[in-house]
N, C-alpha and C positions, 0 to 999 in steps of 0.2 A: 964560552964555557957553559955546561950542562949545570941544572942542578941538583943536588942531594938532597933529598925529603930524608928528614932529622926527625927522628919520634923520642918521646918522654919514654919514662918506664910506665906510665899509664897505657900509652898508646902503643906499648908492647904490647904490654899485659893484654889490652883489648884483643889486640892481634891474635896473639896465641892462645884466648881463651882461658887464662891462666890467673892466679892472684897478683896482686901487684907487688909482695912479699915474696912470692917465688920467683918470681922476675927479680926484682933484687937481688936476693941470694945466689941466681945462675948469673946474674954478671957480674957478680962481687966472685964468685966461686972459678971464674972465667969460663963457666959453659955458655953462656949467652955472651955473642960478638958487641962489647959494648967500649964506650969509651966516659971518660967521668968531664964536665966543665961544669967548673965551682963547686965542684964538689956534688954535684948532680950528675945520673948517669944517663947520656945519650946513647941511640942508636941509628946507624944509617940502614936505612928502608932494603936496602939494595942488599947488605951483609944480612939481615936479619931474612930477609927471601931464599936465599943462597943456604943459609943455615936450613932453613927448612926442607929444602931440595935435599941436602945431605944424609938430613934425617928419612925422608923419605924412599930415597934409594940406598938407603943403609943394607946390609944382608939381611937382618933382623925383619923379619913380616908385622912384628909388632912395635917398633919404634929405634929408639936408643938402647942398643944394648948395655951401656951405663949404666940402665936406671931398672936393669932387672926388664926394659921392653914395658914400659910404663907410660913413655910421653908418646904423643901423636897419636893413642889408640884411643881415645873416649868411645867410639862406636863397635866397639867388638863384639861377637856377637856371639856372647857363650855361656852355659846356664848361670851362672853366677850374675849374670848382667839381666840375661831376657827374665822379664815381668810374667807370672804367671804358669811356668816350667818347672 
């Protein structure tokens, strides 16, 4: 048997670049594929990659339509963002 690399919601959080508070709330809120032991929230490497891909080839060019197209775009590139414009 294979194994499954199991990450904290820290080593979400790291992952997606995210707060460790957001992470919480999107697995507590079930947008983030997570599961709870002891009362602590896990995730496996594998679900949480898969999620990403989804978000990625969503229709939406700017992310999760969810979220108003908010997540996955930190680098957009539009006067509101560019420095100097």
């Amino acid at each position: 048997m294979g194994t499954t690399e199991i990450l904290t919601i820290k080593e979400v959080a790291e992952l997606l670049r995210i707060g460790e508070k957001t992470a919480y709330t999107m697995a507590k809120d079930g947008k983030l594929p997570g599961f709870k032991v002891g009362g602590q929230w896990r995730f496996r490497r594998a679900d949480i990659d898969a999620w990403i891909q989804a978000r990625l080839a969503s229709d939406s060019p700017r992310g999760n339509p969810d979220d108003g197209g908010r997540s996955l775009d930190t680098t957009a590139d539009t006067p509101a963002t560019r420095k100097g414009t």
